[in-house]
VMD Tcl script that draws the C-alpha trace (Angstrom):
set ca {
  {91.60 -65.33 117.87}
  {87.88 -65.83 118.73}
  {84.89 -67.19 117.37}
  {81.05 -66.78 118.20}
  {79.07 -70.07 117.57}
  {80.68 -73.55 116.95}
  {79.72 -73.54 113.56}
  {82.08 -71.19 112.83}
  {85.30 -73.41 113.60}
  {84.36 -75.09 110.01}
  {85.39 -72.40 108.46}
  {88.68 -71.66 110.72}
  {89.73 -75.06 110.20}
  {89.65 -74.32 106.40}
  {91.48 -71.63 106.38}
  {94.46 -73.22 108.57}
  {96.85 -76.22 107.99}
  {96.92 -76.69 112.21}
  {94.02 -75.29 114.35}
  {93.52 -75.24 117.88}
  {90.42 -75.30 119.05}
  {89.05 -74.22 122.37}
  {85.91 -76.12 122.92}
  {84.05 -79.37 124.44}
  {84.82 -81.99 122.03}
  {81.42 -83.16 121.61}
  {80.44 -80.11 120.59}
  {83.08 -79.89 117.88}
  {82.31 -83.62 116.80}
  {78.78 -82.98 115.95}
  {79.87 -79.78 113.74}
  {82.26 -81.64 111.69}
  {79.82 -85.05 111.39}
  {76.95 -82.58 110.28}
  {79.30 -80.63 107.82}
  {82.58 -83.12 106.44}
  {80.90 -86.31 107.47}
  {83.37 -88.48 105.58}
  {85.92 -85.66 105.27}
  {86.31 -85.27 108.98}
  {88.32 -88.08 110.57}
  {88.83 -88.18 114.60}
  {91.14 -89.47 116.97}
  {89.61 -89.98 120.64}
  {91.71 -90.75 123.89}
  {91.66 -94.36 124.68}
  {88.16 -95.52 126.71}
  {90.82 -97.63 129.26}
  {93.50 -95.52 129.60}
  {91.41 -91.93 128.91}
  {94.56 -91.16 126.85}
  {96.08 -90.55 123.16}
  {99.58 -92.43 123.00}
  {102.02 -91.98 120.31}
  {101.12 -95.28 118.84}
  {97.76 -93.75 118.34}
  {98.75 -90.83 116.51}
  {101.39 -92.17 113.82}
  {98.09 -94.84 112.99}
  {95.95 -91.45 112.71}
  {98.01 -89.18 110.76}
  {99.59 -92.44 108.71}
  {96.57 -91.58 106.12}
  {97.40 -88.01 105.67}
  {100.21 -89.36 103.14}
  {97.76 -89.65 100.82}
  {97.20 -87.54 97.77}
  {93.61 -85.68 98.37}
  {92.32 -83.74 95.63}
  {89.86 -81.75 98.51}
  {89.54 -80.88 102.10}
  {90.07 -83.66 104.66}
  {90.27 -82.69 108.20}
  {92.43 -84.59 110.88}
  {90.23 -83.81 114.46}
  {91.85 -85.21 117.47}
  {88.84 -84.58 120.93}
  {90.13 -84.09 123.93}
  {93.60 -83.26 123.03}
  {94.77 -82.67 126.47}
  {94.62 -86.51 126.68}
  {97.72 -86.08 124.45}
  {100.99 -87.44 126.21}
  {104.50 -85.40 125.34}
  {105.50 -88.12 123.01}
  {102.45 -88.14 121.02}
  {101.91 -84.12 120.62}
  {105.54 -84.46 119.31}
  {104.47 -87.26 116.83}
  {101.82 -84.84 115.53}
  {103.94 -82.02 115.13}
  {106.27 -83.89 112.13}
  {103.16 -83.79 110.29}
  {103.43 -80.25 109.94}
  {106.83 -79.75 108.56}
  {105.44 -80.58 104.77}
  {102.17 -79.84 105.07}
  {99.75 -81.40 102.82}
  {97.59 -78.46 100.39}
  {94.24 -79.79 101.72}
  {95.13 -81.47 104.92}
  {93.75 -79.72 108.23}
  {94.51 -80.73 111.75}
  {92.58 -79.61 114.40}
  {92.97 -80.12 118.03}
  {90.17 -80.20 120.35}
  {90.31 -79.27 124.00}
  {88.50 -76.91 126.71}
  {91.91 -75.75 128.12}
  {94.72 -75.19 125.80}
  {97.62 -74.27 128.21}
  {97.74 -78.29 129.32}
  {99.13 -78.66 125.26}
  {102.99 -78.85 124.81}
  {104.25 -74.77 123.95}
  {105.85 -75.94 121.14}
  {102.01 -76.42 119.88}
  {100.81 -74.10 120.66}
  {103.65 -71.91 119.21}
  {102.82 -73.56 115.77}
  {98.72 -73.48 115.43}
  {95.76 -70.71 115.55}
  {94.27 -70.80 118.46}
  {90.87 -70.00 118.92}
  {88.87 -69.03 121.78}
  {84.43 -69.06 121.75}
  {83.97 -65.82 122.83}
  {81.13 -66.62 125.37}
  {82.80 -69.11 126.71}
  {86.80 -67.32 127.06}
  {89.23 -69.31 128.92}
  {91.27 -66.73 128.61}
  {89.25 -64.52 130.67}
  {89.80 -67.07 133.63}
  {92.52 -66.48 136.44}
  {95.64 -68.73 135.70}
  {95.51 -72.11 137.60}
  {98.46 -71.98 139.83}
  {99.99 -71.42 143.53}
  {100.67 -67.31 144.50}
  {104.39 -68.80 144.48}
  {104.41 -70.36 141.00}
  {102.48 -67.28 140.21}
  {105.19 -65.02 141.38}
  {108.16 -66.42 140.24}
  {106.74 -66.64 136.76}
  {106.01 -63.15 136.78}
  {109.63 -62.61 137.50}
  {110.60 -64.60 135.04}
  {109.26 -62.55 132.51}
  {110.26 -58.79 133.79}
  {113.67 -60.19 134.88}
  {117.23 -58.90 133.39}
  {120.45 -60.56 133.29}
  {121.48 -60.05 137.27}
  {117.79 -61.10 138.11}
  {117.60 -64.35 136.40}
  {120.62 -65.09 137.96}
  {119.65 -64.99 140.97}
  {115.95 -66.47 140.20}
  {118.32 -69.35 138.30}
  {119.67 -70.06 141.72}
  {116.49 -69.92 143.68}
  {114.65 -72.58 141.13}
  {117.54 -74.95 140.91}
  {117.84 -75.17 144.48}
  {114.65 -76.64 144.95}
  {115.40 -80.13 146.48}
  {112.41 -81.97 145.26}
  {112.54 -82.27 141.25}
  {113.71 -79.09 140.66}
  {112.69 -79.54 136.39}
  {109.45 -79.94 137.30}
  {109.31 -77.17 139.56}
  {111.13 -75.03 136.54}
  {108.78 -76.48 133.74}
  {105.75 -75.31 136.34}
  {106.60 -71.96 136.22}
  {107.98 -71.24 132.68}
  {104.65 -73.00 131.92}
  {102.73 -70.58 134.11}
  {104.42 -67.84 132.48}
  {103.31 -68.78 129.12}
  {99.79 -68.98 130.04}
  {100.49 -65.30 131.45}
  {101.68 -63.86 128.24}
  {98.89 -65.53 126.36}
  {96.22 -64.33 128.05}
  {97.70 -60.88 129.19}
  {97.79 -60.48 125.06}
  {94.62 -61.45 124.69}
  {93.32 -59.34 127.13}
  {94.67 -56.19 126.00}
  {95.63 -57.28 122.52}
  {99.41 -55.27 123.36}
  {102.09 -57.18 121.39}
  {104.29 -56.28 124.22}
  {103.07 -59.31 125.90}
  {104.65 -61.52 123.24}
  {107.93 -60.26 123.28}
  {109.77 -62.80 125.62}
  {107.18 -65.63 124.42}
  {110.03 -67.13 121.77}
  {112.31 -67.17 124.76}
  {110.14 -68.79 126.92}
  {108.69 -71.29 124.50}
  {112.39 -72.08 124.13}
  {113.25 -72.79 127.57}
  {110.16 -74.85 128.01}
  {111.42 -76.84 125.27}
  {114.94 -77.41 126.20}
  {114.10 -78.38 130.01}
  {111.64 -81.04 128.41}
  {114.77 -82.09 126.54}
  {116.50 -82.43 130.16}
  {118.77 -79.45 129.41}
  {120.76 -77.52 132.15}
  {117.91 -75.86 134.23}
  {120.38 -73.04 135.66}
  {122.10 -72.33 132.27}
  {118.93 -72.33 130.32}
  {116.46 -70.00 132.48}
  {119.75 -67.65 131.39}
  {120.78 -68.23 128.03}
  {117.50 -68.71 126.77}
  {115.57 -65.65 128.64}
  {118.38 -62.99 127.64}
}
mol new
graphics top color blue
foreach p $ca { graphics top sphere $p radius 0.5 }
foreach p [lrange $ca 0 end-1] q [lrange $ca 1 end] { graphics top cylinder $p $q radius 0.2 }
display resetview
């Protein structure tokens, strides 16, 4: 989904229990300051380590167990500076969802977030500013094997199971690189053409991401999880 001016991610966070938002931070900061002011609480990456640890986030979203009677909003900037732990710590907030609790995360480039957040928020793109619009980041060969990841069948990922897993240097990595690629293909092949077609195998491939990250079998799960 898109949106024109900055000011207009005040209302999207409203209307949303878990927003993301694609956008400079400081931008987004000022909006919320000039609007919530003491509604609007953020969480900023660590000025020594430039990141947001887990530790961070459970202190954060530890006041969202409160009872509030109107509209707070959780805003974590620069949530790219998220670590794997920590995106997974703010996820449990969302099981039970509080009426009048919003989170919103804050980054210019959305596809560095976990798919298993994305898979949960709205995200939303400033239209003059679409990173969307831009060419995925990646090598032609990441680029190509992703692409067969997503048109392959059964005989085909077999094959493509043995190619990645044969990789002699971290071959996880090299698997989490392109399922990860070919999420950021679906998303912004969708959003291009707004086809739902695009979305079809995104469950399955949000579900493989997820179960390498849990260190599952990389040549059973490109199958079992893309058929």
């Amino acid at each position: 989904m898109f949106f024109n001016t900055p000011s207009d991610i005040l209302e999207l966070a409203k209307k949303t229990n878990f927003a993301i938002i694609a956008l400079e931070s400081g931008a987004a900061k000022r909006v919320f300051e000039k609007k919530f002011k003491t509604a609007a609480l953020f969480l900023e990456p660590d000025v020594k380590t430039n990141k947001i640890s887990v530790e961070m986030v459970r202190d954060f979203t530890s006041i969202a167990s409160t009872t509030d009677q109107t509209d707070r909003f959780f805003v974590v900037l620069n949530a790219e500076s998220l670590n794997p732990a920590a995106e997974n710590a703010f996820l449990k907030n969302l099981e039970e969802p509080k009426l009048h609790h919003h989170f919103v995360l804050v980054t210019k480039t959305p596809s560095a977030l976990l798919p298993t957040v994305l898979s949960r928020a709205q995200v939303f793109y400033q239209k003059e500013t679409n990173s969307l619009s831009k060419p995925v980041e990646a090598s032609d060969k990441i680029k190509t094997l992703a692409k067969q990841l997503i048109i392959a069948d059964t005989k085909q990922l077999i094959e493509l199971s043995n190619t990645i897993s044969k990789k002699k240097d971290n071959p996880r990595a090299f698997a989490l690189e392109i399922v990860g690629t070919a999420i950021e293909i679906m998303y912004k092949s969708f959003f291009a053409t707004n086809q739902e077609k695009f979305l079809k195998k995104l469950p399955n491939l949000l579900k493989l991401y997820d179960n390498l990250q849990k260190n599952g079998h990389v040549k059973l799960h490109i199958v079992a999880d893309m058929i």
